[in-house]
C-alpha positions as CSV (number, residue, x, y, z in Angstrom):
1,X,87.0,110.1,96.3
2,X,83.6,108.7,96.4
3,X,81.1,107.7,93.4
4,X,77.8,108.9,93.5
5,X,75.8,107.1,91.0
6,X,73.0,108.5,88.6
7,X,70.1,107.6,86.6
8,X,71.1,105.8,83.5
9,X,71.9,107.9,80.6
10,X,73.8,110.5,82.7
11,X,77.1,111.1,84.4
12,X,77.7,110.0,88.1
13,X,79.0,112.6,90.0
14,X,82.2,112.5,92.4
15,X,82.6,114.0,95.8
16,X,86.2,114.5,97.2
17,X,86.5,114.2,100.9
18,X,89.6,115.4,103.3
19,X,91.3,112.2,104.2
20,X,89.8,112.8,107.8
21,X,86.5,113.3,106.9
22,X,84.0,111.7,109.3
23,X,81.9,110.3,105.7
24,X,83.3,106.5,106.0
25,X,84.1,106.6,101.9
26,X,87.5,104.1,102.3
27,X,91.0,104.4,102.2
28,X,92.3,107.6,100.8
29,X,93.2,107.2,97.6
30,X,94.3,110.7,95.8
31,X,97.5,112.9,96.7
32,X,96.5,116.3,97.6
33,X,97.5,117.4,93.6
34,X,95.6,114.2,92.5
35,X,92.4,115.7,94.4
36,X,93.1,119.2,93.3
37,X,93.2,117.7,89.3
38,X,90.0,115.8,90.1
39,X,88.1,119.2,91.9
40,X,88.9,121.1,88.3
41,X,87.0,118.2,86.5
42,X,82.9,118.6,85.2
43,X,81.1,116.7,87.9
44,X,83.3,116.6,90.8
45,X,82.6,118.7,94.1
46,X,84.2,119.0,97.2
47,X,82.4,117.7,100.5
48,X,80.6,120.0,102.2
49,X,80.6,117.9,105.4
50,X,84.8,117.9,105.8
51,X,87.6,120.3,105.3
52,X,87.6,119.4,101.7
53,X,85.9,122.4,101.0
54,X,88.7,124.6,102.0
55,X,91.4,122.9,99.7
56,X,92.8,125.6,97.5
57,X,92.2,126.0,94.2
58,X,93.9,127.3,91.4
């Protein structure tokens, strides 16, 4: 999962990324549920650069 800040007085956003993803964000860090829980929350988005974008969704 990686942070994205914003501007004070705002939420950051998060981006979840396939644990192959080419987007050097670290260590994977969520289980595959984990990842699915955080996709559901306001703010978060899949990566559109990595297969995260094709996790399913409930």
């Amino acid at each position: 999962m990686q942070h994205l800040p914003a501007p004070a007085g705002s939420t950051g956003r998060r981006v979840i990324h396939h644990e192959g993803c080419w987007i050097p964000v670290g260590e994977a860090d969520l289980t595959l549920d984990q990842a699915l829980d955080a996709l559901a929350r306001p703010g978060s988005e899949a990566c559109t650069a990595c297969e995260a974008r094709h996790l399913p969704r409930s």
